[in-house]
C-alpha positions in Angstrom: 0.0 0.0 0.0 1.2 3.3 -0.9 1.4 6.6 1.8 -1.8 8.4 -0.1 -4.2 4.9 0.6 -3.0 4.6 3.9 -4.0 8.3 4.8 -6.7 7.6 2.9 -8.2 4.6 5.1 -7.0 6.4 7.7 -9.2 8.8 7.4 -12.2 6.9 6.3 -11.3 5.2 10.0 -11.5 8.4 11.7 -14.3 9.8 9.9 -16.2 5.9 10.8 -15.4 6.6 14.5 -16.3 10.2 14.6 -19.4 8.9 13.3 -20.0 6.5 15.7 -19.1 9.1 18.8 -21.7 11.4 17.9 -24.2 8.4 17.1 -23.6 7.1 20.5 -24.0 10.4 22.4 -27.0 10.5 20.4 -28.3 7.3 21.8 -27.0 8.3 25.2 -28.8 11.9 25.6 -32.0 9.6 24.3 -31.4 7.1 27.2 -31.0 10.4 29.8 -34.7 11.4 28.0 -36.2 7.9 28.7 -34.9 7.7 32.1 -36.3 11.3 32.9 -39.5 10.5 31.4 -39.5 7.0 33.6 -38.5 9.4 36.9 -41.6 11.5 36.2 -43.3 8.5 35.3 -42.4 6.6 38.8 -42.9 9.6 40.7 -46.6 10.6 39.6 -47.4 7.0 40.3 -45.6 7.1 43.7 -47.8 9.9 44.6 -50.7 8.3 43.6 -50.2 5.2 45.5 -49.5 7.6 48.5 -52.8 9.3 48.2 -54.7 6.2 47.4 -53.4 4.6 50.6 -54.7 7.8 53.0 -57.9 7.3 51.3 -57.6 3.7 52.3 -56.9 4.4 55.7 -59.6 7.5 56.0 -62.3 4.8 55.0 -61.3 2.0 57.0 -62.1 4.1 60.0 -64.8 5.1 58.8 -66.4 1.6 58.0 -65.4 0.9 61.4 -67.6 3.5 62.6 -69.9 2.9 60.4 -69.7 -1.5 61.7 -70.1 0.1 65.6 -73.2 2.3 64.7 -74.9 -0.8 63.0 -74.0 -2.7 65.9 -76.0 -0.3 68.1 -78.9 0.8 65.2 -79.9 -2.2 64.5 -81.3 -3.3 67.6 -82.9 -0.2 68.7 -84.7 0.1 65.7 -86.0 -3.5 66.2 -86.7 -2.3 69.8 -88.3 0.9 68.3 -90.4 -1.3 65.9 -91.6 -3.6 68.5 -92.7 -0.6 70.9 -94.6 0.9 68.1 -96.5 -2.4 67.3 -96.6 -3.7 70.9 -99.9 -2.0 71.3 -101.6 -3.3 67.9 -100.4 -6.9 68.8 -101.2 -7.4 72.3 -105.0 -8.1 71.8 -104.1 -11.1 69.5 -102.4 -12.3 72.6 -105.4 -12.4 74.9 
């Protein structure tokens, strides 16, 4: 091989890897996009999980409340009911 196809190739080499620098910060500052858009991504969902759970625990006391009051309505309303009929039913019992 002769000095000019030597600089020649060597050239076409540099040029090649030049190339393939600029093609890999390419692909890199894309990566640093995707990854950004993941963050947001993970963090909006993180928040959401956070406000769904104090939700969650906002309504399982009040189901609990909800559980106690039932535990005390229902049977005054049956006593209720059975004051307000007492006096239609007792002369079927005599």
């Amino acid at each position: 091989m002769n000095d000019d196809a030597t600089q020649s190739l060597l050239r076409e080499i540099r040029d090649n890897q030049r190339v393939q620098l600029e093609r890999q910060a390419e692909a890199l500052a894309l990566q640093r996009e995707q990854f950004e858009l993941y963050k947001r991504q993970y963090d909006r969902a993180e928040r959401i999980n956070e406000r769904a759970e104090a939700i969650q625990g906002r309504q399982a006391g009040m189901v609990g409340v909800a559980r106690m009051l039932l535990w005390f309505a229902i049977p005054a309303l049956a006593l209720l009911l059975g004051l307000i009929l007492w006096p239609y039913l007792e002369p079927l019992w005599r």
